[in-house]
Backbone as JSON Lines, residues from 0, in Angstrom:
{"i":0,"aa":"X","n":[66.71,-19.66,34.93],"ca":[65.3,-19.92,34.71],"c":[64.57,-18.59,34.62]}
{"i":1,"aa":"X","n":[63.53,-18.56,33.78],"ca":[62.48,-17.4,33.35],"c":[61.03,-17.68,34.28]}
{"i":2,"aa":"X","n":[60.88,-16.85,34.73],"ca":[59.68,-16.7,35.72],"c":[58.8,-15.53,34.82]}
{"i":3,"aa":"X","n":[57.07,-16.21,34.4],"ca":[56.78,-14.86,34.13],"c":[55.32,-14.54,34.45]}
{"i":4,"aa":"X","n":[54.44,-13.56,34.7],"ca":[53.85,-13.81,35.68],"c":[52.33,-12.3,34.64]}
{"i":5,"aa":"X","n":[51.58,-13.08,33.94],"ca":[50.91,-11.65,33.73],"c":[49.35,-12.03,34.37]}
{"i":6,"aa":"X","n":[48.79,-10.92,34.5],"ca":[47.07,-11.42,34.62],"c":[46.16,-10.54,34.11]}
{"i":7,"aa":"X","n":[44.82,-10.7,33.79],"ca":[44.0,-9.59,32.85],"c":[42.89,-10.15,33.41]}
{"i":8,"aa":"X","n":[41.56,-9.2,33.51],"ca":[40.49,-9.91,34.12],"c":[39.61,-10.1,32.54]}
{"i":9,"aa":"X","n":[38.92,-10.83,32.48],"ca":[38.25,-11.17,30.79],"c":[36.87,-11.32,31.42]}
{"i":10,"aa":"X","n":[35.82,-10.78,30.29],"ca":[34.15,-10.27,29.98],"c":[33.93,-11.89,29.67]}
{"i":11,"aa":"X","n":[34.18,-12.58,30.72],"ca":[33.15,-14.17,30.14],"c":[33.43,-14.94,31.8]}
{"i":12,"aa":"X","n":[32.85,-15.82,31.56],"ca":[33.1,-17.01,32.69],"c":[34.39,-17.91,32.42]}
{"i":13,"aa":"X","n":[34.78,-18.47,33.58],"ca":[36.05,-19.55,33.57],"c":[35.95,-20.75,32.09]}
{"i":14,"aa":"X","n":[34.74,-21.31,32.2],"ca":[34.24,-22.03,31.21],"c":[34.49,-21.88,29.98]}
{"i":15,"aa":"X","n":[34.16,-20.29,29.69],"ca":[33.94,-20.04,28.55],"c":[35.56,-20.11,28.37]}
{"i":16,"aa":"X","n":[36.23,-19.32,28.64],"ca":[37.5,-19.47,28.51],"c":[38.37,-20.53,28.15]}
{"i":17,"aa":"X","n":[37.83,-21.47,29.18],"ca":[38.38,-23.15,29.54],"c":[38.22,-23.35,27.61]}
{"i":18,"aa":"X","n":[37.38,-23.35,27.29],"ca":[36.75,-23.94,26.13],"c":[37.12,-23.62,24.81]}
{"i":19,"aa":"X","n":[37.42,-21.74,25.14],"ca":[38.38,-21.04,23.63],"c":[39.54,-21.27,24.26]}
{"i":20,"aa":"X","n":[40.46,-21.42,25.19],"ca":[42.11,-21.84,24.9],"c":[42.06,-23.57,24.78]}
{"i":21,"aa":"X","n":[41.12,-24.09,25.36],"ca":[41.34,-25.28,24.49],"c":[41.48,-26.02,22.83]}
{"i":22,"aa":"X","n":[40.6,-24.74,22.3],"ca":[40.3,-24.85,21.14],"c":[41.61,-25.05,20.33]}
{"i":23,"aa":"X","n":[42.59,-25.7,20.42],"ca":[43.43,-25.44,19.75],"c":[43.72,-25.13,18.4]}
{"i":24,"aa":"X","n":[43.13,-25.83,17.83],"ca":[43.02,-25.38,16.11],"c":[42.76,-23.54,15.77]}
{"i":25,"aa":"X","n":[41.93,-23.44,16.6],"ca":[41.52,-21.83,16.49],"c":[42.49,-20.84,17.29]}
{"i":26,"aa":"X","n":[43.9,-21.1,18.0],"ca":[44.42,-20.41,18.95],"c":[45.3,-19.38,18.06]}
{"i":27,"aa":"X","n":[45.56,-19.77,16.86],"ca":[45.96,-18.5,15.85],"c":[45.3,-17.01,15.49]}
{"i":28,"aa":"X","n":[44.18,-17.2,16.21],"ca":[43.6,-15.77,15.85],"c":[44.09,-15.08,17.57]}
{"i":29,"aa":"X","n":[44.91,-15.77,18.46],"ca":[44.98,-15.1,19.21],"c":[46.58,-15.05,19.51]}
{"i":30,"aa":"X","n":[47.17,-15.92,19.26],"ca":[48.89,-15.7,19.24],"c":[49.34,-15.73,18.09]}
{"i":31,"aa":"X","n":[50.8,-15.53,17.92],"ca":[51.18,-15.36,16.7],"c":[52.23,-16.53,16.2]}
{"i":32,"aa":"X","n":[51.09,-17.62,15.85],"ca":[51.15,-18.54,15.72],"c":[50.49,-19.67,15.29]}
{"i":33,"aa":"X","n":[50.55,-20.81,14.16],"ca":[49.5,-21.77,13.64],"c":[49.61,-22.52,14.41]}
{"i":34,"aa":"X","n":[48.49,-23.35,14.72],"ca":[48.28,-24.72,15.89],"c":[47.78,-25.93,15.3]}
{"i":35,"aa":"X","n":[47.98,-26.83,15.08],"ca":[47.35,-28.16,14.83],"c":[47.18,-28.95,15.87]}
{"i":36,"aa":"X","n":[46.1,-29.23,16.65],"ca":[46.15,-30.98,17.33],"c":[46.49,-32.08,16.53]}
{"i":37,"aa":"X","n":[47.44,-32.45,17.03],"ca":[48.0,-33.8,16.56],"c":[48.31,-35.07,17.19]}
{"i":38,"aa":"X","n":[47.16,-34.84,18.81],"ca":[46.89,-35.85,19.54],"c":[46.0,-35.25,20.41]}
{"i":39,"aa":"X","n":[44.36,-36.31,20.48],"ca":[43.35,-36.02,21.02],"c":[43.35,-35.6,22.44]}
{"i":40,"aa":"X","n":[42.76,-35.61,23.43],"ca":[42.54,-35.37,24.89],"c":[42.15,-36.9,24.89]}
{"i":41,"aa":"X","n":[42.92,-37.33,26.17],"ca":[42.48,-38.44,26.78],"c":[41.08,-38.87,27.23]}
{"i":42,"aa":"X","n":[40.81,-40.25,27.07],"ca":[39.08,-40.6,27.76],"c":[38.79,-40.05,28.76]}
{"i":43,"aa":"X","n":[37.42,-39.09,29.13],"ca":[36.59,-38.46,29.87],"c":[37.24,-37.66,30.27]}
{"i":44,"aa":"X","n":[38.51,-36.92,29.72],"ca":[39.14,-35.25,29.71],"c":[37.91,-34.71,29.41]}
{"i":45,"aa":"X","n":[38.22,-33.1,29.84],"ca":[37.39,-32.17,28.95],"c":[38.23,-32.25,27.09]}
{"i":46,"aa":"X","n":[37.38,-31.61,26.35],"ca":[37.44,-31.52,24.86],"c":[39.17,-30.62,24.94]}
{"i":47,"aa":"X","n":[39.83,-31.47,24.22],"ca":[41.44,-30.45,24.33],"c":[42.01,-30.64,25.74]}
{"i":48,"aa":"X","n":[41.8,-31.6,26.28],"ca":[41.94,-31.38,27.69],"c":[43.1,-32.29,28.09]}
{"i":49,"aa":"X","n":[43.52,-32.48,29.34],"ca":[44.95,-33.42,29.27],"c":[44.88,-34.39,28.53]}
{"i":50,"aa":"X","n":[46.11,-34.73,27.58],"ca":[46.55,-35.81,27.28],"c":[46.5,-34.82,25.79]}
{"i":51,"aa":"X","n":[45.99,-34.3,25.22],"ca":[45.74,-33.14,24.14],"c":[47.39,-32.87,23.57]}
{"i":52,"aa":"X","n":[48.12,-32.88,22.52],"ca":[49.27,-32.64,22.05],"c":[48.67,-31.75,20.75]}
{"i":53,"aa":"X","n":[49.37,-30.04,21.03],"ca":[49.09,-29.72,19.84],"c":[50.86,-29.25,19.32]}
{"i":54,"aa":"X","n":[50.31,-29.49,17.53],"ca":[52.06,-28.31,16.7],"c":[51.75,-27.2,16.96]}
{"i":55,"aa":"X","n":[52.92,-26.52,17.14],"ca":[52.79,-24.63,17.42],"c":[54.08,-24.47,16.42]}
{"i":56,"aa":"X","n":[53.61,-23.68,15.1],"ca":[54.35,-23.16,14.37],"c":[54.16,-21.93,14.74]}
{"i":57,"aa":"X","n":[55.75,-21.29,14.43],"ca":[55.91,-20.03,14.48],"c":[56.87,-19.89,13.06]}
{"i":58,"aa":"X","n":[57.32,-18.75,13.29],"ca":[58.3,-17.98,12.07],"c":[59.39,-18.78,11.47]}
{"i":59,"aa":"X","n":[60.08,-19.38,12.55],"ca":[61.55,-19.95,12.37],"c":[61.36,-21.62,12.63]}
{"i":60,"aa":"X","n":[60.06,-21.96,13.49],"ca":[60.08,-22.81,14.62],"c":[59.01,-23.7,14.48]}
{"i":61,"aa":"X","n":[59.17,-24.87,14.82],"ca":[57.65,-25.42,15.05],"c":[58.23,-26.41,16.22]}
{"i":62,"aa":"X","n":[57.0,-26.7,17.17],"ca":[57.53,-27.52,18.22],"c":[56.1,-28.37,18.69]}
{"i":63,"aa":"X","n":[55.8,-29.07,19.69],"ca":[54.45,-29.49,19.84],"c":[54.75,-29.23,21.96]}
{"i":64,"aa":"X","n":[53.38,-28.99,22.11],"ca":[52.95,-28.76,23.45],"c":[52.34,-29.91,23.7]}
{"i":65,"aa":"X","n":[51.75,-30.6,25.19],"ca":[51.12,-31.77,25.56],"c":[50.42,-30.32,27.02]}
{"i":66,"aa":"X","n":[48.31,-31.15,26.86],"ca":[47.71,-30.74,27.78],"c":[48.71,-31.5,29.2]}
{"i":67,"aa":"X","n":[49.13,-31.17,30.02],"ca":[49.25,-31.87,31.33],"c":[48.41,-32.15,32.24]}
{"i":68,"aa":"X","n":[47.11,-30.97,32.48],"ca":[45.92,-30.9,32.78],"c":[45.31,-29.67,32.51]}
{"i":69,"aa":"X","n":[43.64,-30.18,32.7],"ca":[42.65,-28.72,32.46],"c":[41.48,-29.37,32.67]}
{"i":70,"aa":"X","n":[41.07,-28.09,33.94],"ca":[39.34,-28.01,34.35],"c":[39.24,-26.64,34.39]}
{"i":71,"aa":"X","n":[38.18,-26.35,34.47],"ca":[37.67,-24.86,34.77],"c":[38.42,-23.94,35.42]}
{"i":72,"aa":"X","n":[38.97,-24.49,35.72],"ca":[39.87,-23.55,37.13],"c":[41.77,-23.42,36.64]}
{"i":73,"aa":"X","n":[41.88,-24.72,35.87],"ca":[43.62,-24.55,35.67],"c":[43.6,-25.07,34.55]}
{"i":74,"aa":"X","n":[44.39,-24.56,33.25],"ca":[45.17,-25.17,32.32],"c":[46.96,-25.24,32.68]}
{"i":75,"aa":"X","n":[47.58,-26.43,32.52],"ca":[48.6,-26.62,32.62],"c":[49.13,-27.36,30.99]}
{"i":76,"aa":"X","n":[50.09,-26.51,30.62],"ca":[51.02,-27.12,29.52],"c":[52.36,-27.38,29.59]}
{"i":77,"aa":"X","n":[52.74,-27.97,28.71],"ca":[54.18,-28.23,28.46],"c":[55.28,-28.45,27.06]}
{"i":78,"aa":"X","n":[55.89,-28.1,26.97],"ca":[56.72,-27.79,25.37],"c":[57.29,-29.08,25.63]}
{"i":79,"aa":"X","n":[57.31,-30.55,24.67],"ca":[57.76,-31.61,24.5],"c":[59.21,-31.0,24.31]}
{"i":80,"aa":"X","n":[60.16,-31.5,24.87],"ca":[61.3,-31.33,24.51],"c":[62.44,-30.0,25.07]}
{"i":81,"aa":"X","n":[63.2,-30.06,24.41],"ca":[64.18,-28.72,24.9],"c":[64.01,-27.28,23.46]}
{"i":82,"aa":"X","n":[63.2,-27.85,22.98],"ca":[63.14,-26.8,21.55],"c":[62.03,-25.82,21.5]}
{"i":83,"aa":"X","n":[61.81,-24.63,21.4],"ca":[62.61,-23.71,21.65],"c":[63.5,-23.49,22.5]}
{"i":84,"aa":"X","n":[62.72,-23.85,23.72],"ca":[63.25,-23.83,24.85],"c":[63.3,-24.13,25.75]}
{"i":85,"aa":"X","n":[64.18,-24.62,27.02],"ca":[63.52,-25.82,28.24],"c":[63.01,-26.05,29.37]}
{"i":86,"aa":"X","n":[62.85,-26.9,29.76],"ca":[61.71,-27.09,30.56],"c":[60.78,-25.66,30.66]}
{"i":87,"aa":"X","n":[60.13,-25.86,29.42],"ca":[59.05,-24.74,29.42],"c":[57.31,-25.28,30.12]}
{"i":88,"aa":"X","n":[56.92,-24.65,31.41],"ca":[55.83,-24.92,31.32],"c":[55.0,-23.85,31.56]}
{"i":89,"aa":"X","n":[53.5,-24.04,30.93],"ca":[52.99,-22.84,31.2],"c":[51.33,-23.37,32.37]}
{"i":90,"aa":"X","n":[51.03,-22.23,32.81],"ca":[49.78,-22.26,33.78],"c":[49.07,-21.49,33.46]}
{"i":91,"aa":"X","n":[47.8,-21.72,33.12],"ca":[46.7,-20.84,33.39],"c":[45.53,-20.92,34.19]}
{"i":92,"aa":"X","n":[45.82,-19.7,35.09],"ca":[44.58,-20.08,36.07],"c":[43.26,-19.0,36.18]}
{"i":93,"aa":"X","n":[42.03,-19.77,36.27],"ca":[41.04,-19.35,35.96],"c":[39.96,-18.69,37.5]}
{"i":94,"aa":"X","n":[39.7,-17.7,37.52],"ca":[38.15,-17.52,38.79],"c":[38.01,-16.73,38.29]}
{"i":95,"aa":"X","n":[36.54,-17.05,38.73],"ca":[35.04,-16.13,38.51],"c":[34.97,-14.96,39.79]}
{"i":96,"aa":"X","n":[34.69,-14.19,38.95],"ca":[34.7,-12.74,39.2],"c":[33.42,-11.51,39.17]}
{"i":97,"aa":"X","n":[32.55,-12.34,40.04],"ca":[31.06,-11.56,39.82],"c":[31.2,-10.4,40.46]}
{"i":98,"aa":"X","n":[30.65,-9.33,39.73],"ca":[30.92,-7.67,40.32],"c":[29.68,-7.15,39.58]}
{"i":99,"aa":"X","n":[29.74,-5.8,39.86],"ca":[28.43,-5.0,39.44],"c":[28.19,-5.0,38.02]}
{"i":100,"aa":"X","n":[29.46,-5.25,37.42],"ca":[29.12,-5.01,35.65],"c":[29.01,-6.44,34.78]}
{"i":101,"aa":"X","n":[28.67,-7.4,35.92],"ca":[28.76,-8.68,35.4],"c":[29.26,-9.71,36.03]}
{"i":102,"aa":"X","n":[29.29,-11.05,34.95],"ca":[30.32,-11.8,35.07],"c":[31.58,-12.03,34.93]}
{"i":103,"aa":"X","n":[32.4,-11.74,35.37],"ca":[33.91,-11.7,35.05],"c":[35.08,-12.81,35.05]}
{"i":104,"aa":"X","n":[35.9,-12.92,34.89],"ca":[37.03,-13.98,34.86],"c":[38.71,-13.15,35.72]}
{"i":105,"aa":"X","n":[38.89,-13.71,36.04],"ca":[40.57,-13.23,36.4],"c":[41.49,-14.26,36.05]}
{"i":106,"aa":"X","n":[42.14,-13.85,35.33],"ca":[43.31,-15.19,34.6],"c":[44.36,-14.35,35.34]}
{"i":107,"aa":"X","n":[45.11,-15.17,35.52],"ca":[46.59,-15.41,36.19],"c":[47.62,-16.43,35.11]}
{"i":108,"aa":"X","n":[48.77,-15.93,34.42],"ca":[49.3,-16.38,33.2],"c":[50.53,-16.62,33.81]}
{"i":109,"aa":"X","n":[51.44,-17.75,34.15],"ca":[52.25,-18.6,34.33],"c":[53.21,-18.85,33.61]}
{"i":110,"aa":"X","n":[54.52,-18.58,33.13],"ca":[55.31,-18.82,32.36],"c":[57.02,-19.36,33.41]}
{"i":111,"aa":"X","n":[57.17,-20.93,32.69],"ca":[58.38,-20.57,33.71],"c":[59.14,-21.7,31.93]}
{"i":112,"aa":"X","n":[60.88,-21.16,32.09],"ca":[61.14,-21.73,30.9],"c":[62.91,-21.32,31.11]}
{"i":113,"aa":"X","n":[63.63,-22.16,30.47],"ca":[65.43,-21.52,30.63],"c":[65.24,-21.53,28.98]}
{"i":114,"aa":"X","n":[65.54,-20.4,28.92],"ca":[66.29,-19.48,27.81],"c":[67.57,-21.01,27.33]}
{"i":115,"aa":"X","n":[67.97,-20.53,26.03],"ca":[69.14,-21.23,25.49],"c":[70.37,-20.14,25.37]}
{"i":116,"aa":"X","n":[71.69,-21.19,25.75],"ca":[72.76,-20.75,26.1],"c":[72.94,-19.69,25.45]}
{"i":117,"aa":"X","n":[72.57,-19.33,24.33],"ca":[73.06,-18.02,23.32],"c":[72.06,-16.77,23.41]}
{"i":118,"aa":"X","n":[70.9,-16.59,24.45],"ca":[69.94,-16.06,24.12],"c":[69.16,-15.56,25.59]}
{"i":119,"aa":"X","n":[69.79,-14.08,25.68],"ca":[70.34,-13.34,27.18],"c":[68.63,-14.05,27.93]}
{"i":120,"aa":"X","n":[68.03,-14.21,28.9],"ca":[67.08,-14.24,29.96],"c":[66.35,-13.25,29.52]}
{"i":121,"aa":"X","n":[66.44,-11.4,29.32],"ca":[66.07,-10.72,29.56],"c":[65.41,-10.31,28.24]}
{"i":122,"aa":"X","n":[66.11,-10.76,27.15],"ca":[65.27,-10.72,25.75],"c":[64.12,-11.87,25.4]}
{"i":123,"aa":"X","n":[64.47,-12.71,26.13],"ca":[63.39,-14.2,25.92],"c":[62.59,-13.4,26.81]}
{"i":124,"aa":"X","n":[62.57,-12.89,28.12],"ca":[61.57,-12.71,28.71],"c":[60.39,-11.49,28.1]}
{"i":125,"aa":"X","n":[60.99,-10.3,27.78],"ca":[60.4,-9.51,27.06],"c":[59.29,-10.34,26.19]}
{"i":126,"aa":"X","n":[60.44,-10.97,25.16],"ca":[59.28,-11.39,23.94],"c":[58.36,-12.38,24.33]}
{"i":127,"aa":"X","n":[58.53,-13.49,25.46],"ca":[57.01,-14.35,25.72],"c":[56.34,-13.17,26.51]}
{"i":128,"aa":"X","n":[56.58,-12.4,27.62],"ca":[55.58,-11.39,28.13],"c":[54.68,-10.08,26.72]}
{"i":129,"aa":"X","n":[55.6,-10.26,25.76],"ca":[54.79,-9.4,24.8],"c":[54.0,-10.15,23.76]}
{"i":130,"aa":"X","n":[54.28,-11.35,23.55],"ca":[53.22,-11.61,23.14],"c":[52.26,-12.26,23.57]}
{"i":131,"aa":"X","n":[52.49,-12.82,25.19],"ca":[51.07,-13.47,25.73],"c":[50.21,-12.22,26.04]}
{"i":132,"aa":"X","n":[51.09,-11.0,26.42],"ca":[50.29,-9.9,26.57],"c":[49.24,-9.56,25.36]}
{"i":133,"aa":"X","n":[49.68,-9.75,24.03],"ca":[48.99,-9.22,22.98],"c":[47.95,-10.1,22.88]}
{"i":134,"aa":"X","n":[48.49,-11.74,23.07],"ca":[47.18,-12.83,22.9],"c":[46.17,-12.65,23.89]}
{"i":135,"aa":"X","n":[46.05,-11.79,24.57],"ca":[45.15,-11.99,26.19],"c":[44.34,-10.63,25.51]}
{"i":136,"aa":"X","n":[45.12,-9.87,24.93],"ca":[44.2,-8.61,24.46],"c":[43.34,-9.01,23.37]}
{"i":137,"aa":"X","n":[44.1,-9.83,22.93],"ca":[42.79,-10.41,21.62],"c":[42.02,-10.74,21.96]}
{"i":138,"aa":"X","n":[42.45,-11.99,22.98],"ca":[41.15,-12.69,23.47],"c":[40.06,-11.42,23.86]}
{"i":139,"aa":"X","n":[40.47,-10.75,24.82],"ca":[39.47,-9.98,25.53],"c":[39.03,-8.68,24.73]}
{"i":140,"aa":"X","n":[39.13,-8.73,23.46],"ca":[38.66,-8.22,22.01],"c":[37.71,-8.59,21.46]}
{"i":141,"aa":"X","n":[38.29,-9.98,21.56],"ca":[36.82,-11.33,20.74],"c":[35.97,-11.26,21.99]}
{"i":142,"aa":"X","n":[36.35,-11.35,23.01],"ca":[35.16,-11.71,24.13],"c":[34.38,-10.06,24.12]}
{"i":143,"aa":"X","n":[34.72,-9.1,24.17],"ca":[33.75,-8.01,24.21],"c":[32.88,-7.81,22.37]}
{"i":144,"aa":"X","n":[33.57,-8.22,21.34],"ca":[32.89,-8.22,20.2],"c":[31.64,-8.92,19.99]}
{"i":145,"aa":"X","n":[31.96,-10.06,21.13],"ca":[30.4,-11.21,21.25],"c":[30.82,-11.78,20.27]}
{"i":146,"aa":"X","n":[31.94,-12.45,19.65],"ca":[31.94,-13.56,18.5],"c":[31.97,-14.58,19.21]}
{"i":147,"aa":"X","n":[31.93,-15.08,20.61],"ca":[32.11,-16.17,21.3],"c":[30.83,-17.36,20.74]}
């Protein structure tokens, strides 16, 4: 099993956040990857919120994720299936972070997932830590540009 563990503090509130990783349709300007919802959020979820199934195409791959839950404070996902890879789930957890230069956020990024038999632990781990790393820099790109 893959344990992976990043965190970044982000220029917005929990909310705001809650609201752009829900966005699923729009999560391509921040991973490297197209998204479709292809099943709504359940009655009186938040918008994208559990029950939410989006496609995640990549290069080689396409697979679909299901919200498990999400409020202000936690997004929890999950990769339907064993494809890419299994029992993949991910966490994101959200607090507010008021300090002298503002409002702030502290995300805490959750990755736990088994690699496939042909495909060492230590190279799967690299590549999801490099690119959630790169998607968290985007985000906190767009959030200091003010396109929010």
């Amino acid at each position: 099993m893959i344990f992976i563990k990043i965190k970044k503090t982000l220029d917005a509130s929990p909310s705001k956040i809650t609201e752009i990783l829900l966005n699923h349709e729009q999560l391509g300007r921040f991973f490297n990857a197209k998204f479709k919802l292809i099943a709504a959020e359940n009655n009186g979820e938040l918008k994208g919120g559990k029950g939410a199934i989006r496609q995640v195409k990549m290069e080689n791959t396409a697979f679909n994720e299901q919200i498990i839950s999400a409020n202000q404070s936690h997004i929890c996902y999950q990769i339907i299936g064993n494809k890419p890879v299994a029992n993949h789930q991910g966490d994101i957890y959200l607090s507010a972070n008021t300090s002298l230069e503002g409002f702030k956020t502290n995300l805490s990024y959750y990755i736990q997932c088994k690699a496939p038999w042909w495909l060492p632990n230590i190279l799967l781990k690299h590549v999801i830590t490099k690119d959630i790393t790169q998607a968290l820099n985007k985000l906190e790109h767009y959030l200091l540009a003010g396109d929010v």
